[in-house]
N, C-alpha and C positions, 0 to 999 in steps of 0.2 A: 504494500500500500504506500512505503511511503517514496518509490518511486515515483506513483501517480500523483503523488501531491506533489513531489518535486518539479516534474513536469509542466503540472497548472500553474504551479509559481512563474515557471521559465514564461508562459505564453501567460503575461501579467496583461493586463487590459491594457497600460502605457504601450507596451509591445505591439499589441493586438489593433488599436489605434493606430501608430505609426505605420503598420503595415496596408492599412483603409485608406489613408490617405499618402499619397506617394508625390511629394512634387516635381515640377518637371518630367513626366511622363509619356512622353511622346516624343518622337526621334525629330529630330533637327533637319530641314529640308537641305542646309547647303554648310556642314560642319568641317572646320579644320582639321578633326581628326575624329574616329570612328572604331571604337574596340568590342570586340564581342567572350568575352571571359564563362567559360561552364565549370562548373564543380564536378568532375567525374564521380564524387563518390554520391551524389546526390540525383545530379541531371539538372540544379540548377542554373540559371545562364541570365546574364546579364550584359547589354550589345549598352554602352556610353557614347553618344557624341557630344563634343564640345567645342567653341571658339574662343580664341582669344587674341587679345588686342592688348597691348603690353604689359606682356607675358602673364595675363590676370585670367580665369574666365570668366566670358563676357555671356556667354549661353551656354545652357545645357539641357540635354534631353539623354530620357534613358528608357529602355525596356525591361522591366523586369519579370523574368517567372522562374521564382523562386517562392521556398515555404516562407512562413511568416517572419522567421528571423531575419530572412537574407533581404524580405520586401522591408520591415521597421531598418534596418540598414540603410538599404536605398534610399529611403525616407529620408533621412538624419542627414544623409550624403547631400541629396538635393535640395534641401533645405537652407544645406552651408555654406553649398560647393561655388557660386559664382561671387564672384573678386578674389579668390584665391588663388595660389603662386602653384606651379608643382611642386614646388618643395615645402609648401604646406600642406597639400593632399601625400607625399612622399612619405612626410614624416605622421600625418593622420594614419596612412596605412600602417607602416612602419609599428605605431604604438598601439594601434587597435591589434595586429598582430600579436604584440606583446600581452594585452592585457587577458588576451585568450587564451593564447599558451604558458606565457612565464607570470601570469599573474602581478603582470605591469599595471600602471594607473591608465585609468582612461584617457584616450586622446587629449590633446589642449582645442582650445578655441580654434575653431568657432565649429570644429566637428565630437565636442565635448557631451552632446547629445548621444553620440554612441555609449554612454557609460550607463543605459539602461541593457545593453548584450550584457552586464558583468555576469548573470548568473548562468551565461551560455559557455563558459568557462567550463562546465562539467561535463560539456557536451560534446567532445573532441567532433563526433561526425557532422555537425552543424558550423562547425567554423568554416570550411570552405564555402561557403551561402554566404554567410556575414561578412568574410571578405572580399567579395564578388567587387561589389558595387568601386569600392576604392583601389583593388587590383586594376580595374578596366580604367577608371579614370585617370589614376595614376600613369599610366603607359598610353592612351589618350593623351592628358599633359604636356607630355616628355614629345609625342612625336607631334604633337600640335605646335610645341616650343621650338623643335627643330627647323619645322617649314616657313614658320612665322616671327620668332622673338630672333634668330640668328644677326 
């Protein structure tokens, strides 16, 4: 039993919310760069496009289908993601990785809203979903930065 209760915890209403509502949802007709990231252990997948105009993004669109955790991600992601650098989505993934695996602290600003995943931490098969959303954008970024901020 107290599996199932751990569980209900994991899919908290905040979680369950953020996954209802997903901002920037919808692909970008004419994007700088364009990523498509799947979780093999799940079948998750998450396709990022973005622009950017010194070296900030200036739009964003994403498809998400994935389970609840990896869409409250997306959520949090789109929410934060435009005026930031890649090397603030770098280091977003970077620590959201952390806080999954090595029991790092939550992101910083302004993607600090992911520190509602903390209790997906016990969940090792659910992290590849959860870092979908900042995998894809993060390498988005970098080649959006290369064609454009050089």
């Amino acid at each position: 039993m107290s599996g199932e209760t751990d569980l209900i915890k994991l899919y908290s209403a905040r979680i369950l919310s953020l996954a209802a509502d997903i901002p920037h949802a919808e692909r970008l007709d004419a994007p700088d760069a364009s990523v498509k990231k799947r979780s093999p252990l799940c079948g998750s997948t998450v396709t990022v496009d973005l622009c950017m105009d010194q070296c900030k993004v200036t739009k964003f669109g994403q498809d998400v289908k994935a389970c609840a955790l990896g869409q409250a991600s997306a959520s949090v992601v789109g929410a934060a993601i435009v005026g930031t650098t890649r090397e603030q989505i770098e280091t977003a993934r970077d620590q959201l990785r952390a806080m999954l695996k090595t029991d790092g602290p939550a992101p910083d600003a302004p993607f600090d809203g992911l520190e509602v995943l903390l209790p997906a931490r016990e969940y090792k098969n659910r992290h590849a979903s959860i870092l979908l959303a900042l995998d894809a954008a993060a390498e988005a970024a970098a080649q959006a930065e290369q064609a454009y901020c050089a």
